[in-house]
C-alpha positions as semicolon CSV with decimal commas, in nm:
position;residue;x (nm);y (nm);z (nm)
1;X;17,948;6,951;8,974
2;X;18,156;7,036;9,271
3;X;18,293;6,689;9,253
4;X;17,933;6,513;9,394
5;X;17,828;6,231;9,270
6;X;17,418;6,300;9,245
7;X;17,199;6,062;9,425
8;X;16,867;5,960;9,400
9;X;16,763;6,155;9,685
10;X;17,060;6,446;9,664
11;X;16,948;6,739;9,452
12;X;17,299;6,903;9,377
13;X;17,308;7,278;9,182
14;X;17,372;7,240;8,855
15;X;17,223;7,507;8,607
16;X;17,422;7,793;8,697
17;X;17,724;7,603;8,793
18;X;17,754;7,448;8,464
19;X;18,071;7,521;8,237
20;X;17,921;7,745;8,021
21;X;17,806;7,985;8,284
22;X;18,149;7,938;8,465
23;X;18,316;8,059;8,138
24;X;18,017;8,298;8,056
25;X;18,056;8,521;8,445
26;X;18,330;8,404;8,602
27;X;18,451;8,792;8,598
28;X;18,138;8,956;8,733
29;X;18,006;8,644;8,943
30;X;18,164;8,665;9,309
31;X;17,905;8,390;9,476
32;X;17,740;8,090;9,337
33;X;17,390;8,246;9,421
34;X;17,237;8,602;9,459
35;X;16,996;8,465;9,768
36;X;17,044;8,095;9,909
37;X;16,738;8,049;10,145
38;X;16,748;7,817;10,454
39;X;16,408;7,626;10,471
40;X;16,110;7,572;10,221
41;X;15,842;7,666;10,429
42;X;15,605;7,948;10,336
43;X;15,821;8,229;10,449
44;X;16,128;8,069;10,274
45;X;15,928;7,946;9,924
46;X;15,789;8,272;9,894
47;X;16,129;8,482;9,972
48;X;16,264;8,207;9,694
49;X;15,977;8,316;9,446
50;X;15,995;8,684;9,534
51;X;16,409;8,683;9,433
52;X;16,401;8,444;9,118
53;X;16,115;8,691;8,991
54;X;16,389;8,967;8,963
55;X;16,540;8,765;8,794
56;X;16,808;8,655;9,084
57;X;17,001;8,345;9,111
58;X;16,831;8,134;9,401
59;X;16,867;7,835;9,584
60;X;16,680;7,638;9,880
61;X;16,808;7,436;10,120
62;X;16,602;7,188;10,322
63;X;16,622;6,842;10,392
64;X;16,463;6,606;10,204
65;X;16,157;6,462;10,396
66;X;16,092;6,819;10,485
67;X;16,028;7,020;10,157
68;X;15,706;7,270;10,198
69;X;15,872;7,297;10,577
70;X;15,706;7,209;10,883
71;X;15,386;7,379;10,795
72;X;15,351;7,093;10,501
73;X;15,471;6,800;10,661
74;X;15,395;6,838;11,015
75;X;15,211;7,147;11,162
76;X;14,994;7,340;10,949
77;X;14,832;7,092;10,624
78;X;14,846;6,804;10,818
79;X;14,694;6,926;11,163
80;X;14,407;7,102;10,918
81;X;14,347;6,789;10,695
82;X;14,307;6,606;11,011
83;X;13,996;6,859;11,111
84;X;13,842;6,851;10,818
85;X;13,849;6,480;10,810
86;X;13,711;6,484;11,170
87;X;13,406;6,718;11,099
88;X;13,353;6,492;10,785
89;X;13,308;6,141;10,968
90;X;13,193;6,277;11,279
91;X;12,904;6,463;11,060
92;X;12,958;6,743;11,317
93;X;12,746;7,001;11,098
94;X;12,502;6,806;10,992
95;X;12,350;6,711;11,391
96;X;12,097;7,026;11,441
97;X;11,943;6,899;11,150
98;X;11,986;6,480;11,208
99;X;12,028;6,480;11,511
100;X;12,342;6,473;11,781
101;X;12,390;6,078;11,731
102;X;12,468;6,129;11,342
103;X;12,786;6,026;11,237
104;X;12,893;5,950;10,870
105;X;13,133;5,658;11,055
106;X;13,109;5,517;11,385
107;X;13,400;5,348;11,434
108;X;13,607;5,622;11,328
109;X;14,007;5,499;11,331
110;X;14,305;5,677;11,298
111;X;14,390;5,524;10,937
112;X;14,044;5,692;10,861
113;X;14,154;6,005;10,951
114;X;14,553;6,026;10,858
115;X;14,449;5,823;10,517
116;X;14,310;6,243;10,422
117;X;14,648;6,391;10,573
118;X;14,814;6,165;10,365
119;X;14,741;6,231;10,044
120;X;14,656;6,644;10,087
121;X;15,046;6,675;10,256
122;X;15,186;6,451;9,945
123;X;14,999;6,685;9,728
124;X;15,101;6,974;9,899
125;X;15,460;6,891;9,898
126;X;15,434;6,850;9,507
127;X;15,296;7,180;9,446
128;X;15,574;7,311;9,643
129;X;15,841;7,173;9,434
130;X;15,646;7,233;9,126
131;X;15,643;7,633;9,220
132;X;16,042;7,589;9,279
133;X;16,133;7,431;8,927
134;X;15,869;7,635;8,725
135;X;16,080;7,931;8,895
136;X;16,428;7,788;8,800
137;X;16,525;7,752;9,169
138;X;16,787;7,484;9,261
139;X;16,651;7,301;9,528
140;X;16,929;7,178;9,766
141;X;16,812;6,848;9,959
142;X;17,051;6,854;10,318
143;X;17,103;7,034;10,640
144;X;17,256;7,338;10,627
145;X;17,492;7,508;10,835
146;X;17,659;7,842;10,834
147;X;18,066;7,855;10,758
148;X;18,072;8,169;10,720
149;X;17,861;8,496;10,679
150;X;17,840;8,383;10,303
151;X;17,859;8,056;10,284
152;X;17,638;7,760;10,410
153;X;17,754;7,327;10,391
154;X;17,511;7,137;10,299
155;X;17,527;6,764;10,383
156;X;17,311;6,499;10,161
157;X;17,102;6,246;10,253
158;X;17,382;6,012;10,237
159;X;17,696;6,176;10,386
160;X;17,736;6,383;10,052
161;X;17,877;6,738;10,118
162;X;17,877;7,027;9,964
163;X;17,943;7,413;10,012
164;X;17,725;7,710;9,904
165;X;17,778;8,089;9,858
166;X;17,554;8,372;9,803
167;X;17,535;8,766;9,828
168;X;17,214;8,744;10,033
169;X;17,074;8,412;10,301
170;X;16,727;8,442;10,410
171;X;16,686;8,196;10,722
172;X;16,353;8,023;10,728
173;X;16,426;7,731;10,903
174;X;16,077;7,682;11,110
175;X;16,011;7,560;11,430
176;X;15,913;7,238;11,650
177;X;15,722;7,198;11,967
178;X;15,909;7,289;12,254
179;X;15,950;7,009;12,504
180;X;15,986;7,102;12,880
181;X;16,301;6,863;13,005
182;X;16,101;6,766;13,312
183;X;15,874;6,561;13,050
184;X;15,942;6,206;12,958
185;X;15,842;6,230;12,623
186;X;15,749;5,832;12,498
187;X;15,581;5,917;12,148
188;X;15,277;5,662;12,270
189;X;15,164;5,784;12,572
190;X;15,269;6,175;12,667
191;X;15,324;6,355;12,317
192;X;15,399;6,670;12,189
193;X;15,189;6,799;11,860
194;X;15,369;6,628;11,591
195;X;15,377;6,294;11,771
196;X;14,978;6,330;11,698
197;X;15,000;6,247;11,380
198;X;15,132;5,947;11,468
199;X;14,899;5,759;11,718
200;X;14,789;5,433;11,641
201;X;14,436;5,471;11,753
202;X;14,199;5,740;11,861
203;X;14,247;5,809;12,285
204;X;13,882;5,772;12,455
205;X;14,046;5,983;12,717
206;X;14,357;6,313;12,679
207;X;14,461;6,572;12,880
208;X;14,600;6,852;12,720
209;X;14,890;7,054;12,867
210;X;14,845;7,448;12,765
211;X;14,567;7,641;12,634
212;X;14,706;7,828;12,375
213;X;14,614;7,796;11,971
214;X;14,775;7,454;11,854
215;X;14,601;7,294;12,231
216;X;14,282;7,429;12,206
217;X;14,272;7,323;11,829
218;X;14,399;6,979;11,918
219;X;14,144;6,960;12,252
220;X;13,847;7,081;11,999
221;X;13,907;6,809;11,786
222;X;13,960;6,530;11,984
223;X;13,641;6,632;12,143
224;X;13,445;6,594;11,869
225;X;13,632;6,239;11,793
226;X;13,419;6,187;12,139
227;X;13,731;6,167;12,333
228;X;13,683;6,305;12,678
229;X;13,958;6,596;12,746
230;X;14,090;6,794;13,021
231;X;14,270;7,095;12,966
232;X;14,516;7,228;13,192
233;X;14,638;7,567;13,154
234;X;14,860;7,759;13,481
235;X;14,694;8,105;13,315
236;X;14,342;8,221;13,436
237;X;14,212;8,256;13,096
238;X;14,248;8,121;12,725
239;X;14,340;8,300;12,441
240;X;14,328;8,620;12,554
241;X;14,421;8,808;12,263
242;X;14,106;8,736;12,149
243;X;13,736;8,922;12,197
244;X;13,647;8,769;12,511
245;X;13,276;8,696;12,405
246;X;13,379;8,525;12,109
247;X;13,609;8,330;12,369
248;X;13,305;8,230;12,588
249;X;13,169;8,085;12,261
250;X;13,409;7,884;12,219
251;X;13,426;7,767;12,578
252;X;13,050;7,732;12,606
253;X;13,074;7,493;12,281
254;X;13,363;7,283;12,411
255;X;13,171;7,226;12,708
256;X;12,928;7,126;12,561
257;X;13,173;6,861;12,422
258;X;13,213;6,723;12,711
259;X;13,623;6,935;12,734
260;X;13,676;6,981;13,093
261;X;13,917;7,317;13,210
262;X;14,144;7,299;13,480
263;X;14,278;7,714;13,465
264;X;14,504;7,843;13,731
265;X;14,668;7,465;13,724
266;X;15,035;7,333;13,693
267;X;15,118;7,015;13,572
268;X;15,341;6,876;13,841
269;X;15,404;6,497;13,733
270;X;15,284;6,257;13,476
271;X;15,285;5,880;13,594
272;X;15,319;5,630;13,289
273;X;15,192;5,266;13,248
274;X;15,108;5,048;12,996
275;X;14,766;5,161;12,928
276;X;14,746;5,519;13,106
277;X;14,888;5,798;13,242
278;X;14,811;5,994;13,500
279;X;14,852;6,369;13,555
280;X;14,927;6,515;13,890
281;X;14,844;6,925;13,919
282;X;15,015;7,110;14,250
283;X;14,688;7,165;14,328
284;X;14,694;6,808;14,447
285;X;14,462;6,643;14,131
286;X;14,508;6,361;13,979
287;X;14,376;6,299;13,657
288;X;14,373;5,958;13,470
289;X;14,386;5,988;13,109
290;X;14,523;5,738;12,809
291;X;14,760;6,011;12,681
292;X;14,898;6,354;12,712
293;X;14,968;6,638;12,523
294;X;15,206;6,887;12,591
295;X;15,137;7,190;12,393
296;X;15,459;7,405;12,504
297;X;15,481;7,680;12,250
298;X;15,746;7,606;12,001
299;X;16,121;7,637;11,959
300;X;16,344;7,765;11,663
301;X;16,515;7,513;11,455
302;X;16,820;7,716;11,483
303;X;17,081;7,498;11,693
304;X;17,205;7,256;11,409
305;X;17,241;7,589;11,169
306;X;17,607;7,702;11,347
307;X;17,509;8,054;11,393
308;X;17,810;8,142;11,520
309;X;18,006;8,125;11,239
310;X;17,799;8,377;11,073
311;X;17,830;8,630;11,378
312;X;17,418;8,557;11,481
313;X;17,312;8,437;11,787
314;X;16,974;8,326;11,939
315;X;16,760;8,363;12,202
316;X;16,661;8,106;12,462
317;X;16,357;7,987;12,202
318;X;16,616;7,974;11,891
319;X;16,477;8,272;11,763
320;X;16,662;8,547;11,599
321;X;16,585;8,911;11,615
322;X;16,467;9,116;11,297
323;X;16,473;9,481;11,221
324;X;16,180;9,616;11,045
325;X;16,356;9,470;10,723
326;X;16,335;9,115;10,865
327;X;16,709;9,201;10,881
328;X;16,927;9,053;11,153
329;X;17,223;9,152;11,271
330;X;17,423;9,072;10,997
331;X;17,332;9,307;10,707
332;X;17,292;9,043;10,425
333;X;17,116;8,796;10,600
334;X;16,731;8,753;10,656
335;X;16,548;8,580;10,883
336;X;16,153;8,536;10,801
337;X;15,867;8,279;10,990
338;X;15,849;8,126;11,287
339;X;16,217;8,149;11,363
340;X;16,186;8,493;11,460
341;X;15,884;8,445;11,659
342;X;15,521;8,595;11,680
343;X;15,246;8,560;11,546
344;X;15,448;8,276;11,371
345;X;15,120;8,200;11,091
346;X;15,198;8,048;10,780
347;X;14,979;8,382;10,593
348;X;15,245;8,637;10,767
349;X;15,516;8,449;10,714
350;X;15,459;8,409;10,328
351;X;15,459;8,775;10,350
352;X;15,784;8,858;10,538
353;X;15,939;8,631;10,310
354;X;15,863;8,815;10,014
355;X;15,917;9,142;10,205
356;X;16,245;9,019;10,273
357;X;16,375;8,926;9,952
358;X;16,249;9,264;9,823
359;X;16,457;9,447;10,058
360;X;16,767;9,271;9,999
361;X;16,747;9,379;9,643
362;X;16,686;9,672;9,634
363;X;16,323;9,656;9,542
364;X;15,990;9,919;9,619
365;X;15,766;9,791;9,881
366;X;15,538;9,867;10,118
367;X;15,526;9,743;10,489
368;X;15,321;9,506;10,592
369;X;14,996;9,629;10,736
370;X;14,890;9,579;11,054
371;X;14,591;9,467;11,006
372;X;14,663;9,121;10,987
373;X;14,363;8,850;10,996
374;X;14,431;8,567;11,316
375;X;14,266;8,258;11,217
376;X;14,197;7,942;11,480
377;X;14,101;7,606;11,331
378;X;13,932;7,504;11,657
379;X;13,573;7,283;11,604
380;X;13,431;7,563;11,511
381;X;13,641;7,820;11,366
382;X;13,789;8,167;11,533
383;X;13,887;8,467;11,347
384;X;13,933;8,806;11,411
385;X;14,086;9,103;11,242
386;X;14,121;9,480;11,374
387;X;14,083;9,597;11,747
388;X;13,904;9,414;11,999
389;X;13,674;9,573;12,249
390;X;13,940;9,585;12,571
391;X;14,187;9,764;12,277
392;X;13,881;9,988;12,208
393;X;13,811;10,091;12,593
394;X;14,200;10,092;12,698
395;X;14,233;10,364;12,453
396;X;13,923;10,554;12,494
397;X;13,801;10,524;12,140
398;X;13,398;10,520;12,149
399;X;13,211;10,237;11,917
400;X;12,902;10,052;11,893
401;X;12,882;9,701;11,842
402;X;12,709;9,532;11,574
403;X;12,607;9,158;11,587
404;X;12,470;8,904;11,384
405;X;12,413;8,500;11,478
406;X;12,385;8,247;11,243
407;X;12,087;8,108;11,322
408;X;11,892;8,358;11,202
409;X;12,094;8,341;10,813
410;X;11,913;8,137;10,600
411;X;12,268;7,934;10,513
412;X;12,348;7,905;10,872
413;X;12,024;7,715;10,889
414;X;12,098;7,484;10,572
415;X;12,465;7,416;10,686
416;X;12,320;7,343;11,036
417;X;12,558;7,590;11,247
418;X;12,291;7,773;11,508
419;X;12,559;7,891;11,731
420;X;12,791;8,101;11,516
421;X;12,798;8,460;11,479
422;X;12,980;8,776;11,379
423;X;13,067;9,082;11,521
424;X;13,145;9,479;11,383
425;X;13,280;9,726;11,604
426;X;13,208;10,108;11,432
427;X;13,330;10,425;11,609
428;X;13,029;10,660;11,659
429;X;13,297;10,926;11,545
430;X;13,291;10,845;11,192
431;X;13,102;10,546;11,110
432;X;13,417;10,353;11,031
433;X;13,472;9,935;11,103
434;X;13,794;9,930;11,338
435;X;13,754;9,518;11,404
436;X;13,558;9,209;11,287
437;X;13,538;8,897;11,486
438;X;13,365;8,569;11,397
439;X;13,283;8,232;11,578
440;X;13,136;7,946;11,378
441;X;13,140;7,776;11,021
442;X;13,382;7,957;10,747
443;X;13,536;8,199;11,012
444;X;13,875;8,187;10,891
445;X;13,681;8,247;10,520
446;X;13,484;8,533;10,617
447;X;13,691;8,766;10,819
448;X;13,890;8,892;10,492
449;X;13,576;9,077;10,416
450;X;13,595;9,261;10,727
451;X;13,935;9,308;10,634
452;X;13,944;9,464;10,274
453;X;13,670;9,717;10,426
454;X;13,912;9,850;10,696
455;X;14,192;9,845;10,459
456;X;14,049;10,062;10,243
457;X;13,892;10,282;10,501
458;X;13,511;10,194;10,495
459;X;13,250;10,276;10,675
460;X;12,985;10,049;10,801
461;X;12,769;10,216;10,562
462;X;12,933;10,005;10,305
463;X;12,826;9,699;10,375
464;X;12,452;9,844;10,526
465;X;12,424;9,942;10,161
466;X;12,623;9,646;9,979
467;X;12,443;9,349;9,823
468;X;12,508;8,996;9,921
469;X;12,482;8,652;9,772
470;X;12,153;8,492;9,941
471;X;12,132;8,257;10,104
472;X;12,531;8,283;10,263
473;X;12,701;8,327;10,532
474;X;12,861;8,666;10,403
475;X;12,502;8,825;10,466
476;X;12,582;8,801;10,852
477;X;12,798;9,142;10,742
478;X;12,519;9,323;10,648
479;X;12,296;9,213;10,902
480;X;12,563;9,349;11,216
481;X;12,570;9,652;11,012
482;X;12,238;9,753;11,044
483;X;12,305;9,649;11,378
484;X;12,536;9,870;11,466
485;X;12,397;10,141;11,275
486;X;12,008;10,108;11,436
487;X;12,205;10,146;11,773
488;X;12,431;10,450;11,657
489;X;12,111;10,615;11,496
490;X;11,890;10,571;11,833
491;X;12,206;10,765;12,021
492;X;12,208;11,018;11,809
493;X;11,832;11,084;11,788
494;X;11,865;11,099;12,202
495;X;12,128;11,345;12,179
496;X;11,904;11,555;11,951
């Protein structure tokens, strides 16, 4: 056993270090692994899975309070838990049909809400190590650092050391939120996303620094808490990847809210006391607030990994750069999730993991495709998947649009959303859907429809002729297909 003296909390290798394998392939076994992987997040569980179901030797590293990575413990599960807990107490869906003072709670706390995260992350974190045993992979608890190109230390939980080595190292380390050093971060009063999930009650006032996915998400739901929020964002315009109607939406609902915007702004100091803050813009504003939240981007959780010593280096962000291959510099090792950078989403990561581990060994595969579904858990849900309409008209490709709201669905009107809707964009070449983009309950759900058609090549006759469930929200498809194709039929009738 390497001379360690197992702890309660130190998971050393054992099975394929045991005598009897020593003895067994100590003549055709050069390293103690085929693939060690560097993180247990999505991208590195599923590269794990991927290798130890071709049969290779694998191991994980990660340290112990972080197993399922940062999307289980402190990003991803937790910050979704939390918004379904919110819509639940609040009784958000339920108001166009009790009214807009229904609440399931009205003293809503922040033991009400983390009580949820709780138990779904302890879950989570138990399926994760579940997946790993069932799969015969040696989970390593520790932090990991290179020694060489083939060979990572791992120190325990208590001091414990220990050194690893393995043909193949996929790095899937994650990432945290990046912290600007002009910012006195306190953890009370100006926090960063994961310091969230740790206030002790819910702010009746936040301003949130940065308009981007995780703020908007964060400003969405504290609005619906009832908090009042200002957003401050130095661009002119929010998420503008996405369709910019489906952006207005959004903005139109968080108004509605009561979320304030402050676009075109800088954040130019942040005064502390006991119970506020206020935020000063260049522009000369001052906004009072009882906490801030920077939301920064996010930063590789590469600098404790010695990259050095394995010939790697990383950017300014800690992120490495990947080949097609997920390959990085270094032939043999691998670098998969957020530590490589966008779109940094727990579904593509699970994929480049996998994609990864196939290509170290040797195995058939094809590339990922690009069409790739984005999903935003703001109050209520964005997602899109395919072009959007400035792609469309940059590139000259002509399309009709196809809409459907969900007020007029039956199930729109029994779940009580009347301001969500979906939208098909069809070329008037030949009929086919090139993007789907939803607002409103079950976005993130419904979009994969949208998705299978385009990746098999449909047309929106498909779904004009396809049968839905009634009453559900899937019939919104069918309904912006007859929309689109009533407005490509009275063009072509024109022509004629």
């Amino acid at each position: 056993m390497r001379g360690i003296s197992p702890t309660e909390l130190w998971t050393p290798p054992c099975a394929v270090n045991s005598a009897a394998s020593t003895l067994l392939n100590v003549s055709v076994r050069e390293y103690d692994y085929d693939l060690i992987v560097i993180g247990s997040g999505p991208s590195g569980q599923k590269a794990a899975v991927a290798a130890a179901k071709l049969g290779k030797r694998v191991a994980v590293v990660d340290r112990h309070d972080m197993v399922g990575g940062v999307c289980a413990n402190t990003g991803t599960i937790p910050s979704k838990t939390l918004r379904e807990a919110v819509l639940y107490l609040t009784g958000m869906h339920q108001r166009d049909l009790y009214g807009a003072s229904y609440r399931v709670k009205h003293d809503i706390t922040i033991s009400d809400l983390l009580a949820r995260t709780r138990h779904v992350v302890d879950r989570e974190v138990q399926v994760v190590r579940s997946q790993l045993l069932r799969n015969n992979i040696e989970l390593v608890t520790g932090a990991a650092r290179f020694v060489d190109p083939h060979t990572v230390a791992v120190e325990g939980p208590r001091g414990e050391r220990i050194s690893l080595s393995a043909g193949n190292i996929v790095v899937a380390s994650g990432s945290r939120p990046a912290r600007p050093q002009q910012v006195d971060f306190d953890e009370a009063r100006v926090l960063d996303s994961d310091e969230v999930l740790r206030l002790e009650e819910v702010p009746s006032s936040l301003v949130v620094v940065g308009a981007g996915v995780i703020g908007i998400e964060y400003a969405s739901l504290f609005a619906a808490l009832g908090t009042r929020v200002t957003v401050v964002e130095q661009r002119e315009r929010m998420l503008d990847f996405c369709d910019p109607e489906i952006v207005e939406s959004l903005k139109f609902h968080l108004r509605d809210l009561a979320v304030t915007f402050r676009f075109g702004e800088k954040v130019m100091d942040v005064a502390v006391s006991e119970h506020a803050t206020v935020t000063t813009l260049v522009s000369g504003k001052r906004i009072l607030a009882d906490a801030v939240l920077y939301s920064a981007g996010r930063q590789g959780m590469t600098e404790e990994l010695d990259l050095e010593k394995a010939g790697l280096e990383a950017d300014g962000r800690g992120r490495l750069a990947v080949d097609e291959h997920y390959r990085t510099s270094v032939e043999h090792i691998y670098a998969v999730g957020d530590v490589i950078g966008f779109p940094a989403l727990a579904a593509t990561s699970m994929e480049q993991g996998r994609l990864a581990a196939y290509h170290a060994f040797a195995e058939p595969t094809n590339e990922m495709t690009g069409l790739q579904p984005i999903g935003i858990y703001t109050i209520p849900e964005v997602s899109y998947c395919g072009a959007t309409e400035a792609e469309l008209t940059s590139s000259a490709v002509p399309y009709e649009v196809g809409i459907s709201r969900y007020r007029e669905l039956a199930r729109g009107q029994i779940v009580g959303d009347s301001y969500g809707m979906l939208k098909l964009l069809v070329s008037t070449d030949d009929r086919k859907l090139l993007g789907v983009h939803v607002f409103g309950t079950g976005a993130t759900d419904l979009v994969h429809i949208g998705q299978a058609v385009m990746g098999c090549g449909g047309t929106v006759d498909y779904l004009v002729d396809a049968v839905f469930n009634y009453p559900t929200l899937s019939e919104a498809y069918k309904v912006a297909a007859l929309d689109a194709t009533n407005k490509i039929r009275a063009l072509e009738r024109f022509e004629l």
